[in-house]
N, C-alpha and C positions, 0 to 999 in steps of 0.2 A: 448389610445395608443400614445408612442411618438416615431419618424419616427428618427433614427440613422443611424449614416455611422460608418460601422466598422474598425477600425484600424488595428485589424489582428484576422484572423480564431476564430471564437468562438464556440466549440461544441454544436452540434444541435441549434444553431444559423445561420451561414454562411461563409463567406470567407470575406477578406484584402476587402475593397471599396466598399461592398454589402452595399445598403437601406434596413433598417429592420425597422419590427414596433414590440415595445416589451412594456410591461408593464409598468405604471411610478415608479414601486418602483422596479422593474430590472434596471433600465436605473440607477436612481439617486440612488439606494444603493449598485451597483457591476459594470456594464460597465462603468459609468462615471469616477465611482472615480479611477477605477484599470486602466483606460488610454485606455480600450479596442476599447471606442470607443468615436465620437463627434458627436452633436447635428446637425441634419440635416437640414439647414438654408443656403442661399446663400453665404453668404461669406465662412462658412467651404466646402462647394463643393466646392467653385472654391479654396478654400485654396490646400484641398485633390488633386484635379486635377494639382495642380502646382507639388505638391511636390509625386504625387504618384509613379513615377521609383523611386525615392531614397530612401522611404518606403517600396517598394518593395526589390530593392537590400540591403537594411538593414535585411530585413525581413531573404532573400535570406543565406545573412551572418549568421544569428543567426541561422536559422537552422541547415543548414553543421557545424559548430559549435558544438551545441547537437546534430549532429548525429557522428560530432566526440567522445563525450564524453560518447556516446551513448553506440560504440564499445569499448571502452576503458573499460566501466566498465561491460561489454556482461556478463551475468550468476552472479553479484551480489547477495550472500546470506547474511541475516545478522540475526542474535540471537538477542532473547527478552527474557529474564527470568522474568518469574512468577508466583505467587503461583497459584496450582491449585490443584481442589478434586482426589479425587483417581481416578475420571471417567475421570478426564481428561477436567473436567470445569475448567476456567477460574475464580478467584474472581475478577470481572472486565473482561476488555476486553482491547483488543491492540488497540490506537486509531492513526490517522493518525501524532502526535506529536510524538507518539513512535518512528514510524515509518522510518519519516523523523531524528530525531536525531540517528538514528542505520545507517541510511547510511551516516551519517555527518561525526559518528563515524567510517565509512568505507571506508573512502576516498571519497564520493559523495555528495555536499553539496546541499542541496535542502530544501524548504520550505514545510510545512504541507499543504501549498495549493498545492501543484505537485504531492501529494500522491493523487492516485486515489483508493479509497477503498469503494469497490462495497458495501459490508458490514460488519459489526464488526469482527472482531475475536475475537472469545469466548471461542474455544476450544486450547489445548494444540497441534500441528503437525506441517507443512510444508502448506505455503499459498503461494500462485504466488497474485503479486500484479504491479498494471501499477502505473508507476513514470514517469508523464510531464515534460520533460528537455524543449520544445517548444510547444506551440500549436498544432504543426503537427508531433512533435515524439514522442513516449513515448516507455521505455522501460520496460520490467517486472524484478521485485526485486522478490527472495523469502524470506519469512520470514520463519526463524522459531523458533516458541514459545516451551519453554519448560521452566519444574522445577527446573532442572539446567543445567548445561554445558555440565555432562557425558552424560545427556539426550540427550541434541539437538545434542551430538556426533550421538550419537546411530541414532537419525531420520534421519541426512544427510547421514548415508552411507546407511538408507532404511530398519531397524531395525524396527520394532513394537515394542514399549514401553509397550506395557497392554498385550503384548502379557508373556513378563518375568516376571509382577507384578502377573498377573495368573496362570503361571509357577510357581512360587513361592509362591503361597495360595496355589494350590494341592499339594507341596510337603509339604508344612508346616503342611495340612490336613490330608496327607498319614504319617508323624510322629506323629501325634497326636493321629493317629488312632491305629498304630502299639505301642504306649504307654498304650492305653487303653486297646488293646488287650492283653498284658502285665500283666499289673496289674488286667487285670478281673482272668488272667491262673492263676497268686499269689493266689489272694483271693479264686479261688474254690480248693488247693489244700490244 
């Protein structure tokens, strides 16, 4: 284990100036090198101790900051087209690059690491998903996936898609039937 000082909020890690002791291939292949955090040795404490109000009031800034852009972009939806089975699978799935390029595309620019996605999406609907603007805020985007455009019309005003693809096999079944019944009355006459 190697004993770190955090440089700001790490989830299910800790908070700005906590001693943590984490894994050595955590430390040296995501905290280190992402700035999260520095190695815990006397000169970086008393460095942290010199400079921790101005860390913190930076920290302070960047939050209000994203929590300004936070409200700015409140109730962000954004559309993902792509092919999928009549059931409504996915060939593939939406991945957190999608994601982040659909709200880039949306006015919110963000990185595929700020998408938080619990897990894949597979299916074609409406998904609620958390996007990290800071450490300590995060706002929910919705997504949503469809075949095409008219589709994802239909699912944002809260339309059931399979429900009119079924609608439309029974009526297509009820003329087919009313054909057959047809041509059976011909044939016995």
């Amino acid at each position: 284990m190697i004993e770190l000082i955090l440089m700001q909020r790490v989830d299910k890690l800790g908070q700005m100036g906590e001693l943590v002791k984490v894994r050595p291939g955590y430390a040296r292949n995501f905290l280190l090198p992402s700035g999260k955090a520095i190695r815990a040795n006397k000169d970086n404490l008393a460095r942290f101790e010199r400079e921790r109000a101005q860390l913190e009031a930076q920290n302070i800034k960047r939050r209000e900051e994203a929590e300004r852009v936070g409200e700015r972009v409140h109730g962000l939806t954004i559309t993902i087209i792509r092919q999928a089975g009549e059931s409504g699978a996915l060939y593939g799935s939406v991945s957190t690059r999608d994601i982040a390029e659909g709200c880039t595309a949306a006015g919110l620019t963000v990185g595929r690491d700020q998408v938080l996605l619990g897990h894949a999406i597979k299916s074609v609907g409406l998904a609620t998903v958390q996007v990290a603007l800071h450490p300590e805020v995060s706002i929910p985007v919705t997504v949503n996936v469809a075949r095409s455009v008219e589709e994802a019309e239909k699912q944002a005003r809260g339309e059931r898609v399979e429900d009119e693809d079924e609608a439309e096999a029974a009526s297509l079944e009820a003329e087919l039937a009313a054909e057959l019944a047809a041509g059976q009355a011909d044939a016995d006459r």
